[in-house]
C-alpha positions as CSV (number, residue, x, y, z in Angstrom):
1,X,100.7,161.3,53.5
2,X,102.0,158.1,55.1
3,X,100.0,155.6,53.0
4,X,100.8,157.5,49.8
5,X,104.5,158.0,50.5
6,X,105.5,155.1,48.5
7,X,102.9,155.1,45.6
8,X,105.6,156.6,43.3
9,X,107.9,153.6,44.0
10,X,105.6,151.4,43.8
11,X,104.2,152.3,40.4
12,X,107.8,152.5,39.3
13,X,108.0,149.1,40.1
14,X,105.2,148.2,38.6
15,X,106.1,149.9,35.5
16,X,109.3,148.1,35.8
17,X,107.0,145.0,35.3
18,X,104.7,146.1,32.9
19,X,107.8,147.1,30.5
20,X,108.1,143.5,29.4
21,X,104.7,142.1,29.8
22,X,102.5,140.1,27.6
23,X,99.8,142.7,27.3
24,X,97.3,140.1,27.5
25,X,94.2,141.3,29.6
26,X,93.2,139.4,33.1
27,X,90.1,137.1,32.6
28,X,87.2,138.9,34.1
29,X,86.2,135.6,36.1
30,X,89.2,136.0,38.2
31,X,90.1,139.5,38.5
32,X,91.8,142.2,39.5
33,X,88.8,144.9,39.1
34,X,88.4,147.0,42.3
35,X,85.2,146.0,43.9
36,X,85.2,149.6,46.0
37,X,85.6,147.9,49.2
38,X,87.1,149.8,51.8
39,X,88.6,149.5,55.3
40,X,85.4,150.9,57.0
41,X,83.7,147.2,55.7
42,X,86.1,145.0,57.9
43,X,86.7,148.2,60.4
44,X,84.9,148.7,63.6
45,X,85.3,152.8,63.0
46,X,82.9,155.1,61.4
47,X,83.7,155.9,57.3
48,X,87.2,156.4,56.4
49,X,88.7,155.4,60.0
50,X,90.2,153.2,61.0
51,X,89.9,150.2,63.9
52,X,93.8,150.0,63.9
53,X,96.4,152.2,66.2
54,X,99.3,154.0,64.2
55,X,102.2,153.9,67.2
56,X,105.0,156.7,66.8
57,X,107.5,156.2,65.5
58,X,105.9,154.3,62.6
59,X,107.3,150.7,63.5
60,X,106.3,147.3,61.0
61,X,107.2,143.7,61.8
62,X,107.6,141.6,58.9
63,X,107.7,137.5,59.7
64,X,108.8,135.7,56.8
65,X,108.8,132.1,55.4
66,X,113.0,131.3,55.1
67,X,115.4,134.2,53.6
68,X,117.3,130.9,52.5
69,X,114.9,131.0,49.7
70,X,115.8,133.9,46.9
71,X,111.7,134.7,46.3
72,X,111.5,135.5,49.7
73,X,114.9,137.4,50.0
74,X,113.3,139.3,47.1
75,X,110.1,139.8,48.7
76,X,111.8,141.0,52.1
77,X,113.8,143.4,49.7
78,X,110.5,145.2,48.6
79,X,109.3,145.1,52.2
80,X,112.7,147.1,53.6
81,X,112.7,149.3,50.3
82,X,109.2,150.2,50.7
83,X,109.8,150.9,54.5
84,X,112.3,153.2,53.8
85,X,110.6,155.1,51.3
86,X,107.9,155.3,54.3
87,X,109.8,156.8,56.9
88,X,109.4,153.4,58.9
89,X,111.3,151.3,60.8
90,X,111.2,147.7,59.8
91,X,112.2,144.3,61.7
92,X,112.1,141.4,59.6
93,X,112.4,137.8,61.3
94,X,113.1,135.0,59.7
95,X,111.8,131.8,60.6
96,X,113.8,129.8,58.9
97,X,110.3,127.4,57.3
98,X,109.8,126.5,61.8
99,X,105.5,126.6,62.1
100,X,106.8,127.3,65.7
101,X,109.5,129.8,65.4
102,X,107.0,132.1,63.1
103,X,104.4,131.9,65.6
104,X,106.3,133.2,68.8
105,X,108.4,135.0,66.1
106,X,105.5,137.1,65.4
107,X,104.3,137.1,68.5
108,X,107.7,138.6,69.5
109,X,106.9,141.5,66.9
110,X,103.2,142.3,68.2
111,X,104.6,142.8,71.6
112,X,107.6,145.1,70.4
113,X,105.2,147.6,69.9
114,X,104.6,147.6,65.6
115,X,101.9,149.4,63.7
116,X,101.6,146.6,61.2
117,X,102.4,142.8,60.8
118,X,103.3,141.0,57.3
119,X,103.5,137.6,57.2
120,X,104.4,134.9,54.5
121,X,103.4,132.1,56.5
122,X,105.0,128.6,56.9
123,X,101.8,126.8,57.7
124,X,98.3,129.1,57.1
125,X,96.6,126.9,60.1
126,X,99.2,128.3,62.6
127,X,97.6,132.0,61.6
128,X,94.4,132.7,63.5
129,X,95.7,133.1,67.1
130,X,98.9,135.2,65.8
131,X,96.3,137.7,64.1
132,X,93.7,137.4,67.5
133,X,96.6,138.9,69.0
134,X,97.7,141.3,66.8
135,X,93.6,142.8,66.2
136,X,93.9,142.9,70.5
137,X,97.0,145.3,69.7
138,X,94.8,147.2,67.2
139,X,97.8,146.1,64.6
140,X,96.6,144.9,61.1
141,X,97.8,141.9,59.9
142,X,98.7,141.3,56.1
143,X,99.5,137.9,54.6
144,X,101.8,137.9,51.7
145,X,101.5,134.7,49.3
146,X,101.7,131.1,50.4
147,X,98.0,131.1,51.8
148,X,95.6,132.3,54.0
149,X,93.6,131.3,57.6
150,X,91.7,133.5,60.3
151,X,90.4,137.1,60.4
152,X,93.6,138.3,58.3
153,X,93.2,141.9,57.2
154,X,94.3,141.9,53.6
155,X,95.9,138.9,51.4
156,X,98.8,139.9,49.2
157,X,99.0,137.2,46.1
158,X,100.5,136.8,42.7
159,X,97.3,136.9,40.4
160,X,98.0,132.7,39.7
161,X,94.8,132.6,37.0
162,X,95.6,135.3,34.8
163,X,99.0,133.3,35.5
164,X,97.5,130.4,34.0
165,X,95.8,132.0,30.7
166,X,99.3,133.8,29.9
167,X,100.5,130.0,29.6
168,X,97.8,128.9,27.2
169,X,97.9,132.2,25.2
170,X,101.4,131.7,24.6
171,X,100.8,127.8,23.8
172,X,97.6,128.8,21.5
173,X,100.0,131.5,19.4
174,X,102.8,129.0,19.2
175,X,100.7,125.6,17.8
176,X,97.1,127.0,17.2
177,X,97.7,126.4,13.5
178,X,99.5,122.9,13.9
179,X,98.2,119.8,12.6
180,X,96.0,118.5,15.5
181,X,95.1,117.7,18.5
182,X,98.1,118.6,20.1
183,X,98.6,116.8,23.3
184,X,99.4,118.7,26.2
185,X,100.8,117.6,29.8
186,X,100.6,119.3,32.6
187,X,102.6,119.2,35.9
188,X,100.4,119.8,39.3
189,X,101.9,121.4,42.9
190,X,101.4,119.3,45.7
191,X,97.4,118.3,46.2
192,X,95.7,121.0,48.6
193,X,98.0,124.0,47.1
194,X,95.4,126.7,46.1
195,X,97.6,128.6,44.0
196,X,98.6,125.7,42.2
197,X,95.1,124.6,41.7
198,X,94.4,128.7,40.4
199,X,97.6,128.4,37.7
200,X,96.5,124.5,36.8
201,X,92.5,125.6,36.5
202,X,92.9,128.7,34.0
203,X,95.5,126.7,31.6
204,X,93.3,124.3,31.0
205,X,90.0,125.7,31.0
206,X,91.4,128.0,27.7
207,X,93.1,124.4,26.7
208,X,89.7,122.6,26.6
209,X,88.4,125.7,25.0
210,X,90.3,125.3,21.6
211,X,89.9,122.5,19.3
212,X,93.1,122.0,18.6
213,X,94.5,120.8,22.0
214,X,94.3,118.0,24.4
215,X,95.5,117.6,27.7
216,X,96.3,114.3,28.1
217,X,97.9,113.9,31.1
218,X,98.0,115.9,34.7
219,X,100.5,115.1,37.2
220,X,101.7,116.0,40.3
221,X,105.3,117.3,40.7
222,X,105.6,117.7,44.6
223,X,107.4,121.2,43.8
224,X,110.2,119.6,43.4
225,X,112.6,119.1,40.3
226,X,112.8,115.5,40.8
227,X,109.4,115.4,41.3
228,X,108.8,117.1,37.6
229,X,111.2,114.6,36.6
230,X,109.4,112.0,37.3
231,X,105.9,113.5,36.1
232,X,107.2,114.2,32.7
233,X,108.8,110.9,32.3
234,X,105.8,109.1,32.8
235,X,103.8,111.3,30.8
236,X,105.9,111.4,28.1
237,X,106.5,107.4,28.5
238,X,102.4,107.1,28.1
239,X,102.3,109.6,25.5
240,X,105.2,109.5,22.7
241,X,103.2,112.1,20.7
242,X,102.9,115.0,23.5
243,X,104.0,118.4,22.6
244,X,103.7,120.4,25.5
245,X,104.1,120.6,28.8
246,X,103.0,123.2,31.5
247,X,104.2,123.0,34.8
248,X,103.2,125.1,37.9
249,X,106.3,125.9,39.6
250,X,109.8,126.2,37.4
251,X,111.4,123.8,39.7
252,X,109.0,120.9,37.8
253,X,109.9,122.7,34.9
254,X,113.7,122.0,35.3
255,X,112.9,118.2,36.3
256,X,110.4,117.8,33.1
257,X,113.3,119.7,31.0
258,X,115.5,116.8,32.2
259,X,112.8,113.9,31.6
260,X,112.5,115.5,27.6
261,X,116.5,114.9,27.2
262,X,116.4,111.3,28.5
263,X,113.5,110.6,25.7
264,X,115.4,113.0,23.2
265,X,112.4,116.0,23.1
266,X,113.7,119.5,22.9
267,X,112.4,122.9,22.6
268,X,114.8,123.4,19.9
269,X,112.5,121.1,18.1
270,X,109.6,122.7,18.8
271,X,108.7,120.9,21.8
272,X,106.3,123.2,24.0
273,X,108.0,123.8,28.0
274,X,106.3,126.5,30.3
275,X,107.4,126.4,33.7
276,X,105.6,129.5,36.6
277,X,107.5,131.6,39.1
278,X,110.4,133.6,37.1
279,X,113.3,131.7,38.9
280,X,117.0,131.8,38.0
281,X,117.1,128.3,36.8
282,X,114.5,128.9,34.6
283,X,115.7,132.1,33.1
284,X,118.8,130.2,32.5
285,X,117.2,127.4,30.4
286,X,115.1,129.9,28.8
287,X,118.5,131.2,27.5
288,X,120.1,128.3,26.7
289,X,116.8,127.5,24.5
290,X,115.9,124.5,27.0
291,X,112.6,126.3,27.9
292,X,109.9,128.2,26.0
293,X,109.0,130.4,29.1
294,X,108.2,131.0,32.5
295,X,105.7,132.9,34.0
296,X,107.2,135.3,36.0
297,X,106.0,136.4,39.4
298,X,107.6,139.8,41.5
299,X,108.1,139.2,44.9
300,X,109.9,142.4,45.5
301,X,106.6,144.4,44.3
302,X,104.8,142.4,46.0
303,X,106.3,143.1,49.6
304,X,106.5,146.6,48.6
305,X,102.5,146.6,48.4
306,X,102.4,144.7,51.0
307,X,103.9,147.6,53.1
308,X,101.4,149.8,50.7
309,X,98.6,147.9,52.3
310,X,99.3,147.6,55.8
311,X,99.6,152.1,55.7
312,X,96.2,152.0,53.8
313,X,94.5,150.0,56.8
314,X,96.1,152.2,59.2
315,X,94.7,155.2,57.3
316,X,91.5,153.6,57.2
317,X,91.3,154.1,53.3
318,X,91.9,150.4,51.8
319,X,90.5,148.7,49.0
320,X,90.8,144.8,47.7
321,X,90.9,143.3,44.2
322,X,88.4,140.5,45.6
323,X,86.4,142.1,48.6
324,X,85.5,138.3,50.0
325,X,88.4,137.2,50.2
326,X,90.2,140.1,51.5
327,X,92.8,139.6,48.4
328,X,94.9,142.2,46.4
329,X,96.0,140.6,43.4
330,X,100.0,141.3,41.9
331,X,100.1,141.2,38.0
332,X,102.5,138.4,36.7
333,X,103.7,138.1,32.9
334,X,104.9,135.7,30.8
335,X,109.0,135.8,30.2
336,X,110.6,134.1,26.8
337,X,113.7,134.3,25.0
338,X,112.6,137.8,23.5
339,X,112.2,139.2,26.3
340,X,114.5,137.9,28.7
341,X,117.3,140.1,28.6
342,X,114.3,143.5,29.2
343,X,112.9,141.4,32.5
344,X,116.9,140.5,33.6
345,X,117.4,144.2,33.6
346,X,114.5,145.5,35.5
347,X,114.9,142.9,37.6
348,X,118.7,143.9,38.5
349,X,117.7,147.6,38.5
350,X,115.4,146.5,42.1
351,X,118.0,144.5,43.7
């Protein structure tokens, strides 16, 4: 009963996604089909138990990245909302993006006595010895986005690719038919990000795929808007013909959105602007008809299934999306002008 207690919210916020999606289908090369594997894989118990110690009453620890950030006050939302549906106490600590404070932050949780650790981490290297510690205390430990190091348990994380192929679908049913090639630019996250490699990789595979398109140009934006700024300026500067630009965070969307004024591009024009993550900012342009779209991620879904997970491994009775790497994948969807005010509202309704 305890690991199904919140199913019903979390398929209503899941719903709450779904009602505004894009429909389109994940790509089967990076997907979200259930393998079928379960805790008793990773578990040192028999079938259906579990190597983890549920401690009354049922306490969780959540250590997360900076609650400065509104993603992760959103994320720690779904955590507490999820809790409560649970029946479970919740601490959440924030470490305020200090590699340092999250680790004897955690630490600080595991010997409080919890039944399960989440953490968004500030630095994935700094992982391994936190979970060694937690596994001694028989407490599972899930990681919710960022990244992943050490014998983690499960891996909550926006499914980036299918992230990716939204963008290109959307491109593809905008300027399939134009007069071609249509030159695309693309703005990178900083070099090592994995999820910014996984939104980057899908885009423009299905890019290359169709004859009609061209990336001519892939940047990195550092994540920043000044960053995208200064990508898009020089991309644009090099290529006075380009006609879209994807980039992998919305914060290098709002900088490229800036560079497209100072060389007189818009949207309204038909310029192509696709920025990832679902912020405010971007919603904002999308409104104002500065931006085509974002592709929206759900970081309060996302920390409710993280709590999902953690009461799965506890029951012994958990299964992944991608069985290597541990990893259950969140669905994301594409948000434009016609269906921004939908996504605003379900949004609202989980704050």
């Amino acid at each position: 009963m305890r690991a199904r207690s919140i199913a019903a919210a979390l398929a209503a916020a899941s719903l709450l996604l779904a009602g505004c999606a894009s429909g389109a289908d994940v790509p089967e090369d990076t997907t979200a089909t259930s393998t079928g594997a379960t805790a008793e894989e990773t578990a040192a118990g028999g079938e259906g138990e579990s190597q983890f110690e549920l401690k009354e009453p049922l306490s969780l620890g959540y250590s997360v990245y900076d609650l400065q950030n509104p993603y992760w006050q959103s994320w720690a939302a779904g955590v507490e909302a999820a809790a409560e549906e649970a029946g479970a106490e919740i601490t959440i600590v924030d470490q305020k993006s200090d590699q340092q404070a999250q680790v004897s932050g955690s630490l600080d949780l595991i010997n409080q006595g919890i039944s399960g650790l989440i953490i968004t981490p500030v630095q994935p290297s700094a992982l391994p010895a936190t979970i060694d510690a937690a596994h001694e205390a028989k407490i599972p430990v899930v990681i919710g986005d960022i990244g992943t190091a050490g014998d983690y348990d499960a891996y909550i994380q926006s499914n980036n690719a299918n992230g990716g192929a939204l963008a290109a679908e959307y491109v593809i049913e905008q300027l399939g038919d134009a007069e071609g090639p249509v030159q695309v630019g693309v703005i990178e996250l900083h070099a090592g990000s994995v999820v910014g490699e996984e939104r980057v990789a899908e885009f423009t595979k299905l890019m290359g795929e169709h004859e009609n398109f061209e990336v001519v140009s892939s940047l990195d934006g550092n994540d920043t808007v000044d960053g995208g700024f200064a990508a898009a300026q020089d991309m644009l500067s090099a290529n006075p013909e380009l006609q879209v630009i994807y980039a992998a965070n919305d914060d290098s969307a709002i900088g490229a959105q800036r560079a497209m004024e100072t060389a007189g591009k818009s949207v309204e024009d038909g310029f192509i602007l696709i920025g990832f993550d679902g912020s405010d900012g971007a919603l904002d342009l999308i409104k104002q008809g500065k931006m085509s779209a974002t592709v929206a991620q759900d970081p309060y879904g996302q920390g409710m299934k993280a709590v999902q997970t953690v009461l799965d491994l506890l029951d012994g009775d958990m299964e992944y999306d991608d069985a290597d790497s541990k990893t259950v994948f969140f669905p994301v969807e594409i948000v434009t002008a016609e269906n921004l005010e939908d996504f605003r509202a379900a949004r609202a309704e989980q704050n």
